[in-house]
C-alpha positions in Angstrom: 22.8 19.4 -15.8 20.7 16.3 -15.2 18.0 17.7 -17.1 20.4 18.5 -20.2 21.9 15.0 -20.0 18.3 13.4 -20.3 17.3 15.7 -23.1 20.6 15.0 -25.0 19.8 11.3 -25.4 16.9 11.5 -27.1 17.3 10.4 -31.1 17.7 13.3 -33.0 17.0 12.1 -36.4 12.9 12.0 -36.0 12.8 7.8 -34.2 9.8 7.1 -32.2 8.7 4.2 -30.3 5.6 2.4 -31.2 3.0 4.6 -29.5 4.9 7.9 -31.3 6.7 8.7 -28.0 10.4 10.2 -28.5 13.1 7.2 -28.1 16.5 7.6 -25.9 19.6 6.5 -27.6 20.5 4.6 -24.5 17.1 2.5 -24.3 16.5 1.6 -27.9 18.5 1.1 -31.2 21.9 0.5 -32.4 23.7 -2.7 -32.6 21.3 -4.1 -29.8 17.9 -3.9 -31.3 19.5 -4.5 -34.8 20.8 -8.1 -33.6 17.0 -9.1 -33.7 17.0 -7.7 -37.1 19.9 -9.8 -38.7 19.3 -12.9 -36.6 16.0 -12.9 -38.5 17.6 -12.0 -41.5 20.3 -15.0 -41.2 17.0 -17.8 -40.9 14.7 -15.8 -43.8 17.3 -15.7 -45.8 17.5 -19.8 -45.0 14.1 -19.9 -45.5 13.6 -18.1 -49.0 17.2 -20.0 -50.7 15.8 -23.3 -49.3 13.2 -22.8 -51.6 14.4 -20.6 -54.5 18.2 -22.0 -55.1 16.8 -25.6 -56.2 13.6 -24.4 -57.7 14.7 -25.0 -61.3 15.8 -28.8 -60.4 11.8 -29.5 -58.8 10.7 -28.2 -61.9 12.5 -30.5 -64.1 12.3 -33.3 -62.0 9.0 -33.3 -60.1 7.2 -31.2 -62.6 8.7 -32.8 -66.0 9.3 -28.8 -67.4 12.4 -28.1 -70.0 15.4 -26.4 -69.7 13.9 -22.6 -70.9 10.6 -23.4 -69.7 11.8 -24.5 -66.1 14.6 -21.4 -66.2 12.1 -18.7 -67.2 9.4 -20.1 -64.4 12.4 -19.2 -61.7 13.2 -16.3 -63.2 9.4 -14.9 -63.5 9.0 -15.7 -59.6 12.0 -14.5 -58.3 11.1 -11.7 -60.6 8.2 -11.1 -59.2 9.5 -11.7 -56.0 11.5 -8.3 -56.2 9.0 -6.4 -57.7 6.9 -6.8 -55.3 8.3 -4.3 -52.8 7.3 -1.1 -54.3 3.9 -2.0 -52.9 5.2 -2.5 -49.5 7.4 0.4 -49.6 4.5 2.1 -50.5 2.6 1.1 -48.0 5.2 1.2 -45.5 6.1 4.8 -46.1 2.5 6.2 -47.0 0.0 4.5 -44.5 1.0 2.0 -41.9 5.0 2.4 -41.2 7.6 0.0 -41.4 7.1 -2.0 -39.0 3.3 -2.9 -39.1 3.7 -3.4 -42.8 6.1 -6.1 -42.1 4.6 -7.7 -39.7 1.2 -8.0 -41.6 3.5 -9.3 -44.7 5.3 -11.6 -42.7 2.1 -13.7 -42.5 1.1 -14.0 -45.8 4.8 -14.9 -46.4 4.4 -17.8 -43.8 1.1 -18.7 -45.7 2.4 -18.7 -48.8 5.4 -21.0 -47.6 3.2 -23.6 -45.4 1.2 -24.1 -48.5 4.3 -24.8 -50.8 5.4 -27.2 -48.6 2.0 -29.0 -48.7 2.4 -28.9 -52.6 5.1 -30.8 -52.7 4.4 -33.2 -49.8 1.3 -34.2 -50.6 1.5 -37.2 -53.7 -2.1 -36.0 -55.1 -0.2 -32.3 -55.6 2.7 -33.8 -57.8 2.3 -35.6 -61.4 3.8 -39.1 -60.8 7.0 -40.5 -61.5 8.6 -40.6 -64.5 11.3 -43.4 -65.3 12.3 -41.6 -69.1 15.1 -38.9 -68.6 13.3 -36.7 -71.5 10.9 -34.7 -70.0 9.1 -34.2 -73.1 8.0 -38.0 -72.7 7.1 -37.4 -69.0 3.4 -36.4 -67.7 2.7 -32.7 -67.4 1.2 -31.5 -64.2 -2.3 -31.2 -64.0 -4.0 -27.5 -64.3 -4.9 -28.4 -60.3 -1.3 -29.0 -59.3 0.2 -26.1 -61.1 -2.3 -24.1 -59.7 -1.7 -25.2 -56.3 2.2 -25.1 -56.7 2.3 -21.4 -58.2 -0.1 -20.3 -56.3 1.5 -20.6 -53.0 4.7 -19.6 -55.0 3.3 -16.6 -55.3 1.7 -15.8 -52.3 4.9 -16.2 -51.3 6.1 -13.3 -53.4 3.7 -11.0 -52.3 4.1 -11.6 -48.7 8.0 -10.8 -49.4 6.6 -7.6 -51.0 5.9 -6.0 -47.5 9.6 -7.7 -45.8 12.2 -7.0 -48.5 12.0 -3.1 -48.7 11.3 -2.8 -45.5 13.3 -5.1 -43.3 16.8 -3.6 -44.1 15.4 -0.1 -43.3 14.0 -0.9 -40.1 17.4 -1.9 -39.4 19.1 1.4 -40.5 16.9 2.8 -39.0 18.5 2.3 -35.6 21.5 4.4 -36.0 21.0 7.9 -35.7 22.8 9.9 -38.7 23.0 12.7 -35.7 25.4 11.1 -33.4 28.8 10.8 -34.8 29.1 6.9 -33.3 25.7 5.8 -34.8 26.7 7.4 -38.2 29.9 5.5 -38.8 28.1 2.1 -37.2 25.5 2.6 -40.0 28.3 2.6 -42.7 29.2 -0.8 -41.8 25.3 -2.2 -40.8 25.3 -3.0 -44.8 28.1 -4.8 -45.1 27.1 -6.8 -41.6 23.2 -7.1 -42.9 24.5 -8.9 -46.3 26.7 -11.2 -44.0 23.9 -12.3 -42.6 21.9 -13.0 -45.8 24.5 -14.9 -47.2 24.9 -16.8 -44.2 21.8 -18.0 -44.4 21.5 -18.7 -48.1 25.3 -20.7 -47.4 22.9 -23.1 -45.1 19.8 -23.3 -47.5 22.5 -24.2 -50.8 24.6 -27.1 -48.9 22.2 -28.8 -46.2 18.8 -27.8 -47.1 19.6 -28.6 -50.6 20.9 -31.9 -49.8 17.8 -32.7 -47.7 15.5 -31.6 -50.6 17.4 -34.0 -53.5 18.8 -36.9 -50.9 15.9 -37.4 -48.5 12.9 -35.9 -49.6 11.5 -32.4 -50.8 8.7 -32.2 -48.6 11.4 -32.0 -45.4 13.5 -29.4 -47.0 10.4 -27.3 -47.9 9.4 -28.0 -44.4 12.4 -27.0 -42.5 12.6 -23.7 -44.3 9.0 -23.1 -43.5 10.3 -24.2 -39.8 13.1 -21.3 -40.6 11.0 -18.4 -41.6 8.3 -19.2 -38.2 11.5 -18.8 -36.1 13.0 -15.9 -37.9 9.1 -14.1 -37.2 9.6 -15.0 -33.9 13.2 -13.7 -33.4 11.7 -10.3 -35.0 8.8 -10.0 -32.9 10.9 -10.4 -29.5 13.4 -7.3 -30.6 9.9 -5.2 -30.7 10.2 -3.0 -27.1 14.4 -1.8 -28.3 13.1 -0.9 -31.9 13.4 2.6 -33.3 10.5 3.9 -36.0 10.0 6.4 -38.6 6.6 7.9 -38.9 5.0 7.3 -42.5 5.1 10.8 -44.2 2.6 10.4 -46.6 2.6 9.0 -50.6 5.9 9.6 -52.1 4.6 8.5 -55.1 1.8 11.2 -54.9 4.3 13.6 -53.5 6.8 13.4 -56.6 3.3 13.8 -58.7 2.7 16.9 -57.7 6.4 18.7 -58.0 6.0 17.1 -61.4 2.3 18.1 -62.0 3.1 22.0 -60.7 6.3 22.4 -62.5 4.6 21.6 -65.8 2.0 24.1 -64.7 4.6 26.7 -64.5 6.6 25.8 -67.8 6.2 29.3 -68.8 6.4 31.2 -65.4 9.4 33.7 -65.0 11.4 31.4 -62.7 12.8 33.7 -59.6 15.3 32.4 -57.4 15.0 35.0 -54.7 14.8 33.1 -51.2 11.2 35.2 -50.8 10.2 33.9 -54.1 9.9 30.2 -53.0 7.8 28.5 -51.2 9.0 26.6 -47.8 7.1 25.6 -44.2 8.6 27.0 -41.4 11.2 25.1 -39.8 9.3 24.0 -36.5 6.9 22.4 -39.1 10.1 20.1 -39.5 10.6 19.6 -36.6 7.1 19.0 -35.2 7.6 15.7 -37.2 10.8 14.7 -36.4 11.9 16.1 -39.6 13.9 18.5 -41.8 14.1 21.5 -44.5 16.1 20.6 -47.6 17.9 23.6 -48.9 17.5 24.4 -53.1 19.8 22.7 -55.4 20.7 23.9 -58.9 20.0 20.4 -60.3 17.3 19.4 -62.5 16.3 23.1 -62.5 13.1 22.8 -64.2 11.2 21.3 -61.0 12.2 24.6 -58.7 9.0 26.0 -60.5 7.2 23.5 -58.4 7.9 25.6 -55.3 7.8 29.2 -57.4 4.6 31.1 -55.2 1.8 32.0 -57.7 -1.5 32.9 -56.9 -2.3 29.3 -56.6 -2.0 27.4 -53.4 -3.0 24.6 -54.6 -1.3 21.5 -53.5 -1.4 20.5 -57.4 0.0 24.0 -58.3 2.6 25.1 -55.2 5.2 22.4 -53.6 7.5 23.4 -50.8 11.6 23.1 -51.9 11.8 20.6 -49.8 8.9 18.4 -52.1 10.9 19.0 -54.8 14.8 18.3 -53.7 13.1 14.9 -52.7 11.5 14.8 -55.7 15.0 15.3 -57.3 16.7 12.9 -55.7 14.5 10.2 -56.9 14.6 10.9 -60.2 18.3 11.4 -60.3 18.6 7.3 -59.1 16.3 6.4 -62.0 20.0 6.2 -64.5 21.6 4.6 -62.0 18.8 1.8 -61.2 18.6 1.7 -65.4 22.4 0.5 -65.1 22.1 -2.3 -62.7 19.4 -4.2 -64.3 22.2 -6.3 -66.5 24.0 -7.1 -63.2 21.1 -8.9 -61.6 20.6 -10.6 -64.6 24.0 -12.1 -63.8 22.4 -13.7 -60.2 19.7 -15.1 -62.4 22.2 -17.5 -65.1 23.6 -18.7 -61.4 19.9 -20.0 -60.1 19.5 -21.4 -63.6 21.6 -22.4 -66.0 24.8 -22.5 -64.3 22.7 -25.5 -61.9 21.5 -27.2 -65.4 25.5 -27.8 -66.0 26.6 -28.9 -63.3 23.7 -32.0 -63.7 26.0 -33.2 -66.9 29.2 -33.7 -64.4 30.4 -35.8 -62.6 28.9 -35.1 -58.9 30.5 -37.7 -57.0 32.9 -36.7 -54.3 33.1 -40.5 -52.5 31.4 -44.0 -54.0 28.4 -43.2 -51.9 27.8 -39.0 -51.6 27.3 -37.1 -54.6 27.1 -33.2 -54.1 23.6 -31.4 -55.5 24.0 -29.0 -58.6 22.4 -26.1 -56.7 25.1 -26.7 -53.5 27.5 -24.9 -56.0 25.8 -21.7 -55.1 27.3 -22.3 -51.2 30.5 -21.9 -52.8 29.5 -18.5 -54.1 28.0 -17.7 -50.6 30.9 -18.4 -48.9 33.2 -16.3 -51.1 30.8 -13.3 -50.5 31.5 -13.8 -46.6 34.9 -14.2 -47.2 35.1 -11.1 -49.1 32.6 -8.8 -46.7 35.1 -9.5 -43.7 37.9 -8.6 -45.9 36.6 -5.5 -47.6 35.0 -4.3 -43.9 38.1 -5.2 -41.6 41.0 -4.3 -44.2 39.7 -2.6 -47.8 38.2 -0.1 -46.4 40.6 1.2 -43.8 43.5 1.1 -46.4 41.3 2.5 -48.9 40.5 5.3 -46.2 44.0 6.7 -46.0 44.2 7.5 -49.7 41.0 8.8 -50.6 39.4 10.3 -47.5 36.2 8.8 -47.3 34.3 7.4 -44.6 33.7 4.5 -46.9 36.9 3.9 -48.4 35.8 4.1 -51.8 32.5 5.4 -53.3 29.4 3.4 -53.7 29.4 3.8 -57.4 33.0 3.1 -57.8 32.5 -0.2 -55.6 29.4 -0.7 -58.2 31.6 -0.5 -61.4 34.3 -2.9 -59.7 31.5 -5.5 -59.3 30.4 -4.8 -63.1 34.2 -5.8 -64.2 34.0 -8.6 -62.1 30.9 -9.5 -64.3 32.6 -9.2 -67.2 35.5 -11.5 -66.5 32.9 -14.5 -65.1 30.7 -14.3 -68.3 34.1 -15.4 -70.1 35.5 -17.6 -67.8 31.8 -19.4 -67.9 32.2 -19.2 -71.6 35.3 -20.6 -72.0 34.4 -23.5 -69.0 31.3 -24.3 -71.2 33.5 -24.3 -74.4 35.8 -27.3 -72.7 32.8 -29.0 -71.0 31.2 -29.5 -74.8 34.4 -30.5 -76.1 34.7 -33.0 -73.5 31.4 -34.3 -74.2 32.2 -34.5 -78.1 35.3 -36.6 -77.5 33.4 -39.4 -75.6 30.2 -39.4 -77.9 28.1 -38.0 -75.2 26.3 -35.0 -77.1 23.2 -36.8 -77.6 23.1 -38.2 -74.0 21.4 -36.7 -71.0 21.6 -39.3 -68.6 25.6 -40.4 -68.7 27.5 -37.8 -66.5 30.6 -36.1 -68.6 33.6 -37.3 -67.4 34.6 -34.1 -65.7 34.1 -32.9 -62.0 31.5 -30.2 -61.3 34.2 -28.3 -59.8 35.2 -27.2 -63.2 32.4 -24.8 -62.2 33.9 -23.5 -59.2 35.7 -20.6 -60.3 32.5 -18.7 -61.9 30.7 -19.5 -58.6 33.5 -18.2 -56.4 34.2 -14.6 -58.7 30.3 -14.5 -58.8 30.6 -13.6 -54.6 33.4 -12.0 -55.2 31.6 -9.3 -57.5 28.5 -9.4 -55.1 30.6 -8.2 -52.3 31.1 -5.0 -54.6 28.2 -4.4 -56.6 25.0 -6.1 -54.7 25.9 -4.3 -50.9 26.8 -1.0 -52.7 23.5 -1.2 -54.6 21.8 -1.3 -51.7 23.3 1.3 -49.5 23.5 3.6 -52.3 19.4 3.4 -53.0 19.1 3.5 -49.3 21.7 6.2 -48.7 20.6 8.6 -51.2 17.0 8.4 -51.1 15.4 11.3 -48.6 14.8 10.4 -45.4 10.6 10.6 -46.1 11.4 7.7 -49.0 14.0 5.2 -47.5 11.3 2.6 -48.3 10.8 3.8 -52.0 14.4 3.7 -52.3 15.2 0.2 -51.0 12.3 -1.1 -53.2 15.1 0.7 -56.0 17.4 -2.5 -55.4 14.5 -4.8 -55.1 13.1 -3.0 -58.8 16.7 -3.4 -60.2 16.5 -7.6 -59.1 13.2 -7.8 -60.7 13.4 -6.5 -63.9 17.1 -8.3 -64.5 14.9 -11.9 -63.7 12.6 -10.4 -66.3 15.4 -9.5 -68.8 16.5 -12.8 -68.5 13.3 -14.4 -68.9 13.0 -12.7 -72.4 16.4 -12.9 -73.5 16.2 -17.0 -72.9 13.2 -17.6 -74.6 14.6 -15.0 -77.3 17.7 -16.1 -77.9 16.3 -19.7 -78.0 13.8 -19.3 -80.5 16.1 -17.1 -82.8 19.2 -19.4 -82.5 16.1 -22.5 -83.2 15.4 -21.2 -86.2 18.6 -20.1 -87.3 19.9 -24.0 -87.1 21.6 -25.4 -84.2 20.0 -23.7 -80.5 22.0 -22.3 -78.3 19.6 -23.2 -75.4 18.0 -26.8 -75.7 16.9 -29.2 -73.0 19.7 -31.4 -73.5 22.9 -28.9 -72.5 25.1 -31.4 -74.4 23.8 -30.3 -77.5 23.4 -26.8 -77.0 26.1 -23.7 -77.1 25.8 -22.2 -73.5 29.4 -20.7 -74.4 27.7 -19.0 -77.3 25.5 -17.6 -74.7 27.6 -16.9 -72.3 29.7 -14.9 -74.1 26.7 -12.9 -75.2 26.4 -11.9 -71.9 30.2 -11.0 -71.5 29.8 -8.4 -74.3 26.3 -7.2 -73.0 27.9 -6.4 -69.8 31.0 -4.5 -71.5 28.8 -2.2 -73.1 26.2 -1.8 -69.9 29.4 -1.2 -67.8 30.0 2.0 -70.3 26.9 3.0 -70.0 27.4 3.1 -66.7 30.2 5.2 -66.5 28.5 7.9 -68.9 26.0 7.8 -66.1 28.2 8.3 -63.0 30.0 10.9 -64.2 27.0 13.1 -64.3 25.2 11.7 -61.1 25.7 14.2 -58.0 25.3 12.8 -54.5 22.7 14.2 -52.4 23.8 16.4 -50.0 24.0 14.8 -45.8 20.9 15.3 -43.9 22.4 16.4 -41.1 24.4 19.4 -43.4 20.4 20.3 -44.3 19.6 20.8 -40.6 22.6 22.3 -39.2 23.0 25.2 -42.3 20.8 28.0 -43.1 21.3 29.3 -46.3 21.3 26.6 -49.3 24.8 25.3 -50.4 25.8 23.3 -53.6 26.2 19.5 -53.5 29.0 18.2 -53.3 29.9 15.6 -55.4 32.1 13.9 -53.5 29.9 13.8 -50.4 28.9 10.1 -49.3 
């Protein structure tokens, strides 16, 4: 019996240690080694808002850039920021794991930061002070100290590359979807893991901020450099209780060939006959720590990929269980295509929504005034709010009714976060509408300097309903790329949500300098350095209807999607079985 009690506490999802030795579920994972993982988490997070959440203000400040040029320099970085991660998930997944891939990122990411903090200590790295409060009088930064300033910027960016995807896996990665405890701990490690983001980034947008426009910029760059050293360390000491996934090889090559070999086959006689398709042998599996996917009758065409020919080709013949991963890729792809408008909406709050709140009145005693970008705390702190609520009481009421381990779908939590959108973009409209009027009534349209009489709480509400819809649509987003992506591409899949945040910065890069230009040309802009005599509601309400029409999109697109059946239902069952769509 002792034996059999040893040899039941071994993971049973594929886990190894570092040196590819089998992990006990006693010794290693769970809520114990992931501590290390959101503790880090908590002072990254920190580290990364302390730089990103007042960028825009040391652009037009420091730098002496304009409202479009300033918001589309964020939005390119943070952009590029997010993009980023397919790399590392590639690398992660393909070559060197999870965890090495990290680690090597983590120092370029340190790097990139230590030298951004030198940019904007250092007097010779910064164009000198400008007494004028239009920028376009101001003196540009020299091709030296852009270069310097963008540079770490984005060394920063491709450090993150190899943390973002991967971080968050390596933490779901300690629950085994085997054991029936682990399982329902992993269901809430999302909600915990975004608690700990946005406890961090509620730090970075009240003190750090603060620091960075009250005392100096060169100490608030410094102390979130300080942050993200201490956050590597806090990682690194979890090391001997971490759980690991072998790298299985290139998905990207991988979903190339199911792809390449069912084009190959376009015009074979497709034969579904369990004899007629090709598959390894189950110990293959499991000599990896792996499983068999069983066939599925969606997206048809790619079962010719595993159809035996007289070809063995890896090119030419893919087992099933290339293709069902293969599949379940491609079957995110319309659901990644109908999120890129919601991250758009996390962009207007690092950019323009921080422009307002420099026209209002900032003063909360005769001698403390609170920083446009400390607004964003409040949206933080909402999203806390909210995660303790939904995890603690939504769910379990939600639970009774419906069934499911989750209390609602992933998707469904999605779509409420997409209404939730949809009612800010007006509500920002409408606050924008007043604060213009306000501005006309006391002949303030033509000044920049003169704060509107009006507090910069007006703002509040679109801040607080921004966590709010967060809560929903950003933590379901990234369990549901992480969740339905095949346990040989959790990496890939992650790098899904990261994809999604990168090309919304890039969307709303382009529709800025779009929409400026056209509305320029058409007569009065809608987006001009002075906010006073722009029409942000204009804008904003653009948004409000964009979103409408994205959120029915998106529930064309959920109606068709089909969730991917459990792991554990592929290693426990024989004979293939049909998804079932209400499966999560």
């Amino acid at each position: 019996m002792a034996v059999e009690e040893v040899g039941d506490d071994y993971t049973k999802d594929g886990t190894v240690d570092l040196r590819g030795n089998r992990v006990r579920r006693s010794q290693s994972g769970r809520w114990k080694a992931c501590s290390f993982v959101v503790v880090y988490e908590v002072f990254e997070r920190m580290a990364y808002y302390g730089i990103s959440s007042n960028l825009v203000i040391y652009m037009t400040t420091i730098l002496h850039q304009g409202t479009v040029k300033s918001s589309n320099n964020v939005t390119n970085w943070v952009g590029t920021s997010w993009l980023t991660p397919i790399l590392g998930a590639y690398v992660a997944d393909a070559h060197l794991g999870r965890y090495i891939t990290f680690v090597i990122s983590s120092v370029i990411y340190l790097l990139g930061m230590a030298l951004l903090t030198l940019s904007v200590s250092l007097p010779q790295l910064k164009p000198p002070k400008c007494s004028t409060a239009n920028v376009e009088d101001c003196q540009k930064a020299s091709v030296l100290q852009l270069a310097v300033f963008f540079g770490a910027l984005y060394t920063l960016a491709i450090g993150t590359g190899g943390t973002k995807p991967n971080i968050s896996t390596i933490g779901a990665d300690q629950f085994d979807e085997f054991d029936p405890k682990e399982k329902i701990h992993k269901h809430s490690f999302f909600n915990w893991w975004m608690f700990s983001i946005f406890f961090g980034t509620f730090f970075a947008t009240t003190v750090l901020v603060y620091i960075q426009d009250n005392v100096g910029w060169g100490l608030g760059y410094g102390l979130s450099t300080l942050g993200l050293a201490f956050s590597i360390f806090i990682f690194l000491l979890g090391t001997p209780l971490y759980r690991h996934k072998l790298p299985m090889g290139s998905p990207f090559t991988k979903m190339a060939r199911v792809i390449v070999a069912s084009l190959r086959k376009a015009r074979t006689p497709m034969s579904y006959g369990s004899t007629r398709l090709h598959e390894l042998p189950p110990s293959e599996y499991a000599s990896k720590g792996a499983f068999p996917i069983h066939s599925t009758p969606s997206l048809r065409f790619l079962n010719r990929a595993s159809l035996k020919t007289e070809s063995t080709n890896k090119w030419s013949l893919c087992t099933i269980t290339e293709v069902e991963e293969t599949k379940q890729m491609l079957k995110m792809l319309p659901v990644l295509f109908v999120t890129f408008v919601p991250s758009m909406m996390l962009a207007q709050i690092m950019t323009l929504f921080i422009k307002q709140g420099t026209t209002l009145d900032r003063r909360l005693t005769s001698n403390f005034s609170i920083p446009p970008a400390s607004l964003l705390g409040f949206t933080t702190f909402s999203m806390l709010v909210f995660i303790v609520i939904y995890d603690r009481f939504f769910v379990k009421l939600t639970r009774r009714f419906t069934g499911n381990p989750r209390g609602i779908t992933l998707l469904q939590r999605m779509g409420i976060g997409m209404v939730l959108h949809i009612i800010i973009m007006i509500i920002a409209s409408i606050t924008e509408r007043f604060r213009l009027k306000v501005a006309a009534e006391h002949g303030l349209n033509h000044q920049t300097v003169v704060p509107i009489p009006l507090s910069i709480f007006l703002l509040l509400p679109q801040y607080v309903l921004m966590g709010l819809a967060d809560s929903f649509i950003e933590i379901a987003k990234l369990e549901f790329f992480y969740d339905q992506a095949p346990e040989s591409m959790k990496s890939l899949g992650t790098s899904y949500t990261t994809t999604s945040m990168a090309v919304g910065n890039f969307m709303s890069s382009f529709i800025l300098s779009s929409v400026s230009q056209i509305t320029k040309n058409q007569g009065r802009g809608w987006i001009l350095n002075n906010l006073n005599e722009s029409r942000l509601d204009k804008y904003y309400m653009f948004f409000a209807v964009l979103n409408l029409v994205n959120f029915l999109l998106f529930l064309v697109v959920i109606t068709f999607y089909e969730y991917r059946a459990d792991v554990t239902d592929s290693a426990e069952h024989k004979e293939p079985r049909m998804i079932d769509n209400n499966n999560e």
